[in-house]
C-alpha positions, 0 to 999 in steps of 0.5 A: 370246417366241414369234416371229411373222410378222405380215404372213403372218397377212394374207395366207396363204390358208387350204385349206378342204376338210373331212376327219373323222379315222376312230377318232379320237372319241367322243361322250358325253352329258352332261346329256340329260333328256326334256322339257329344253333344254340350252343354250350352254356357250359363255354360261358357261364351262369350267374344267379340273385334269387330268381333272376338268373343270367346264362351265357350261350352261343348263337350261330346258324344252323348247317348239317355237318357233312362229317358229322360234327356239330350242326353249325355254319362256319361260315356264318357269324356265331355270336355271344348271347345271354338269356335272363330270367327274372321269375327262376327260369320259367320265362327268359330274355334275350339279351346282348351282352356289352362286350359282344361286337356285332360279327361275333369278334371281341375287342383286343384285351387290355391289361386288367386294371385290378382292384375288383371287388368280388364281394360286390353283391351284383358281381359277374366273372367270366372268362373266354378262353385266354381272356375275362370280363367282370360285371358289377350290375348282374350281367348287365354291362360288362368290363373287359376283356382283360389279359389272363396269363398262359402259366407257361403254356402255349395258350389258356382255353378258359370256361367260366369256373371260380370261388370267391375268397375275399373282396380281392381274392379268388380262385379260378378253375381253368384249363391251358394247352399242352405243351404240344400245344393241343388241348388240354391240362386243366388248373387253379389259379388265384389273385389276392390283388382283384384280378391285376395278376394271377398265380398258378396254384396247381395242376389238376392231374397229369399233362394227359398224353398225346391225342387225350385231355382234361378240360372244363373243370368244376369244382367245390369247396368241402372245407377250408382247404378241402376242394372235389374238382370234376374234369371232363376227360378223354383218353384210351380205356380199354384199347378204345378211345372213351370220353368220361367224367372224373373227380380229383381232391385236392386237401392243401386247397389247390396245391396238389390233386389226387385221383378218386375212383368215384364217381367215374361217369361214362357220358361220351363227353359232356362237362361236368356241373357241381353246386352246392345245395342249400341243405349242404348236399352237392348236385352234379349235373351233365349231359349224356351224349349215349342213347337215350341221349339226354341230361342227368344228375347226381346228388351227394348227402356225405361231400362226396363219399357216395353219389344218389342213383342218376337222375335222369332229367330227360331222355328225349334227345335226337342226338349227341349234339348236346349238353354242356348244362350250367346249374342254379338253385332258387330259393324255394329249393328247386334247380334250374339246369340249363344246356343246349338240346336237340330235340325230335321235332326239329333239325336245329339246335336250342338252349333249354332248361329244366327245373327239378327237385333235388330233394327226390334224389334216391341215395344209396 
């Protein structure tokens, strides 16, 4: 069991400055097509097996947004994708995920049939909003979709968010309405019986109040029953309606959730990524939607007692139409962080990534 302190999570503070390591990464594309908009790898997920690595994405047709939204045609199809690399993240496919039907629709889900082992090495899991699918050959079919409950609520709005603890065991990270049927309250869930049913293990935080939410968890274990959860947030701070990133613990793991100060990140709403490293330090990534608009990270050496200066992995962004990063690490030690991006020479939206080095973080 790894040791924790507790109560320095509460109260450590946390140094902010930002600081962007010189020759430490580059950046790729993707999936970039004229006319297209590509969306929110955090809404799908990614999955990884050395240097193959598998991300899920949304692929629609690009349309300024006359109310200054995102820049997507609604009227047109926008369609589930999925993007492999098989050399970490320097070169990538495009693929068409099994479960994915032409116009963009899934398929009525079915009641999950259960059994699943999860400790099966080329196993996928990702769940889409009230529904999930599993894969057993690295993204390549996918078995689905199956039935998730709503825990009393409304509705589920799941993203892609799970620890695996045992051949038929594992925890998920999820989020439900309201009870005004608004989003969103964010919670962990469990099976013991490969996916048949599910059981709400708790609530993370309070139901968030009306016109606010927490959504997009992310979450990693620090110990047997130690668990740091991020959520992306919403509310009014200040007398102003702000978007942020915060972090819960949970010690009984999952049951009950409490509040930390640190590291309260001020991104103008993007989801969070954690990952733990392979020298067991955390990395947390996610885009920042303020000017300079781009990605950064953080790294933790102390489970998340105190937080490295932020890394700014780029700042090039036209926009705040991006973000929504989903994070790997290769085996030779370098990170692949993947996300969506508007970038200053064109008017559409893309998937990119950018491989760094965590071991250039600055810690305080």
């Amino acid at each position: 069991m790894r040791g924790f302190c507790f109560f320095a999570v509460l109260c450590f503070p946390l140094l902010c400055s930002a600081q962007t390591p010189e020759n430490a990464w580059e950046n790729v594309v993707v999936a970039k097509e004229a006319t297209r908009f590509g969306g929110w790898p955090a809404n799908h997920g990614i999955w990884s097996w050395g240097d193959e690595i598998v991300v899920g994405f949304q692929w629609g047709y690009y349309k300024e947004s006359p109310t200054g939204g995102h820049d997507i045609d609604g009227e047109r199809p926008s369609v589930e994708r999925q993007a492999r690399s098989l050399d970490g993240g320097k070169t990538w496919t495009i693929e068409d995920p099994s479960a994915s039907a032409p116009d963009g629709k899934e398929a009525a889900p079915s009641d999950p049939p259960g059994g699943i082992d999860f400790t099966h090495p080329d196993f996928a899991l990702k769940f889409r909003m009230s529904t999930y699918y599993y894969s057993l050959d690295r993204c390549k079919t996918w078995q689905g979709p199956y039935v998730m409950p709503t825990f009393g609520q409304p509705e589920l709005l799941a993203r892609t968010d799970y620890m695996v603890e045992g051949k038929h065991q594992l925890l998920a990270f999820l989020a439900a309405a309201k009870d005004d049927g608004a989003e969103g309250w964010p919670l962990c869930a469990r099976t013991t019986d490969g996916g048949k049913t599910w059981e709400r293990v708790g609530w993370i935080g309070a139901q968030p109040g009306r016109g606010d939410y927490a959504i997009m968890p992310s979450a990693l274990r620090l110990s047997d029953n130690g668990i740091l959860c991020m959520i992306r947030r919403r509310g009014t701070l200040d007398d102003q309606k702000q978007w942020w990133i915060e972090p819960y613990l949970s010690y009984d793991n999952g049951v009950h959730w409490y509040l930390l100060k640190r590291p309260f990140i001020n991104n103008a709403g993007n989801p969070p990524h954690m990952i733990r490293l392979k020298d067991g330090r955390i990395a947390l990534t996610y885009g920042h939607r303020l000017p300079p608009y781009g990605i950064r990270a953080r790294i933790s050496a102390d489970e998340g007692v105190t937080w490295s200066q932020e890394i700014i992995l780029r700042d090039d962004g036209a926009s705040w139409d991006l973000g929504y990063p989903r994070m790997i690490q290769r085996p030779d030690g370098k990170c692949v962080t993947v996300y969506y991006f508007h970038g200053r020479e064109q008017e559409e939206r893309y998937i990119a990534a950018t491989i760094w080095d965590p071991s250039l973080a600055e810690l305080e």
